[in-house]
C-alpha positions in Angstrom: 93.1 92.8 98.0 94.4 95.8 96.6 92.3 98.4 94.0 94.8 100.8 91.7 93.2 103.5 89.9 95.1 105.9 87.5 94.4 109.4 86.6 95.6 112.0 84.4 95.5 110.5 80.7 94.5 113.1 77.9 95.3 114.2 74.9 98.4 116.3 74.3 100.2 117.5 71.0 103.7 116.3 70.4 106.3 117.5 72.4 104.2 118.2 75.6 103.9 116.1 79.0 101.7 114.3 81.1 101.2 113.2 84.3 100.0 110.1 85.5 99.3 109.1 88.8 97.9 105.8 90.2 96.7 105.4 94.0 96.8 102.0 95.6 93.9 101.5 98.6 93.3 98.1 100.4 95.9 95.4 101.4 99.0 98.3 100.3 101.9 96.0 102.3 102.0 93.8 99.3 102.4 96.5 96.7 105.9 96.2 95.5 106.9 96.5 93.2 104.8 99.0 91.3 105.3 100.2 87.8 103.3 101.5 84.4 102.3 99.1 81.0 101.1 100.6 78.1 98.8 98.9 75.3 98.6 100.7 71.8 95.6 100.0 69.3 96.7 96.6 67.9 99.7 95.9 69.6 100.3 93.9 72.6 100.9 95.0 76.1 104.3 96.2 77.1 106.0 97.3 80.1 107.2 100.8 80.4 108.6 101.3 83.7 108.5 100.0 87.6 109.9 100.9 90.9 110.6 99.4 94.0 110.2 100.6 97.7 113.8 101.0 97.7 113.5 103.3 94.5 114.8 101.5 91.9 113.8 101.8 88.9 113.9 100.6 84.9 112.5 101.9 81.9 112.4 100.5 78.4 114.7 101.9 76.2 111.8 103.9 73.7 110.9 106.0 77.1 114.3 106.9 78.8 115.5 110.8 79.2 111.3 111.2 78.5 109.4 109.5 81.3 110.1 109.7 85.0 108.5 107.1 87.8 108.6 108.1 90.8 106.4 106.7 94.1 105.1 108.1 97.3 105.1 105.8 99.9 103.2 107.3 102.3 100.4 108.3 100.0 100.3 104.3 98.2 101.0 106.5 95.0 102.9 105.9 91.7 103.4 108.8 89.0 104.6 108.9 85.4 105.4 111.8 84.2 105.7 111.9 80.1 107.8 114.4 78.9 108.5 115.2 75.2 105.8 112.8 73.8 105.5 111.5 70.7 102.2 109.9 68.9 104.0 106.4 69.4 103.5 107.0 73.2 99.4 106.8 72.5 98.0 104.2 74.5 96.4 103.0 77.7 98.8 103.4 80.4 98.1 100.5 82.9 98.9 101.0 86.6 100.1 97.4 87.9 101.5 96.1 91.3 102.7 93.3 93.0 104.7 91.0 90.2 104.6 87.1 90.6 106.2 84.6 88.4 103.4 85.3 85.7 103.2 89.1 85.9 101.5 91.8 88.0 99.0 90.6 90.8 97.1 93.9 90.6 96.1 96.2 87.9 94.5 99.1 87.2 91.5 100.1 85.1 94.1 102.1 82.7 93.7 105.5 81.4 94.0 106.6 77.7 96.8 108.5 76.6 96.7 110.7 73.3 99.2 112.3 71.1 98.1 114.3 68.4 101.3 115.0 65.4 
C-alpha cells in the first residue's frame, strides 16, 4: 500500500506561483509513474501532468511554459511548481501514482489551489 499526501495549495493572485509537493510513504517500489490531476468547481477531473522514474514527462497543453514536474527519487517526492497562474488554474490539485488500465492506483487527499483576478 502506498499513502500520497500533498502540500503547498493556497491562494495566490494572478501571475504568481506555487509549489506543490506530494510525498509517497509505504510500498514506494510501485510508484511509477507519478503525476498531478486537478478538479475545478463543476468540472470534471483532468490530468495535468506525470512523470516517470526515467524523467519523462507530459503536460496538457493549458499548463505548458507555466508548470514544471519534477520528482525526487530518493525522497518518494513529486513537485509542481505553478508559475504565471491564472484563476482557470483554481482547483484541487490531486497527487496520483501508480497508473493501471483504469487510472491511478493511488491518490492523494488533494490540496486546494486559489487564484484570485
Amino acid at each position: 500500500q502506498v499513502q500520497l499526501v500533498e502540500s503547498g495549495g493556497g491562494l495566490v493572485q494572478a501571475g504568481g506561483s506555487l509549489r506543490l509537493s506530494c510525498v509517497a510513504s509505504g510500498s514506494t517500489f510501485s510508484i511509477n509513474p507519478m503525476g498531478w490531476y486537478r478538479q475545478a468547481p463543476g468540472k470534471q477531473r483532468e490530468l495535468v501532468a506525470t512523470i516517470t522514474s526515467g524523467d519523462r514527462i507530459k503536460y496538457i497543453d493549458s499548463v505548458k511554459g507555466r508548470f514544471t514536474i519534477s520528482r525526487d527519487n530518493a525522497k518518494n517526492t513529486v513537485y509542481l511548481e505553478m508559475n504565471s497562474l491564472e484563476p482557470e488554474d483554481t482547483a484541487v490539485y490531486y497527487c496520483a501514482a501508480a497508473w493501471t488500465v483504469s487510472g491511478p492506483r493511488y491518490w492523494g487527499q488533494g490540496t486546494q489551489v486559489t487564484v484570485s483576478s
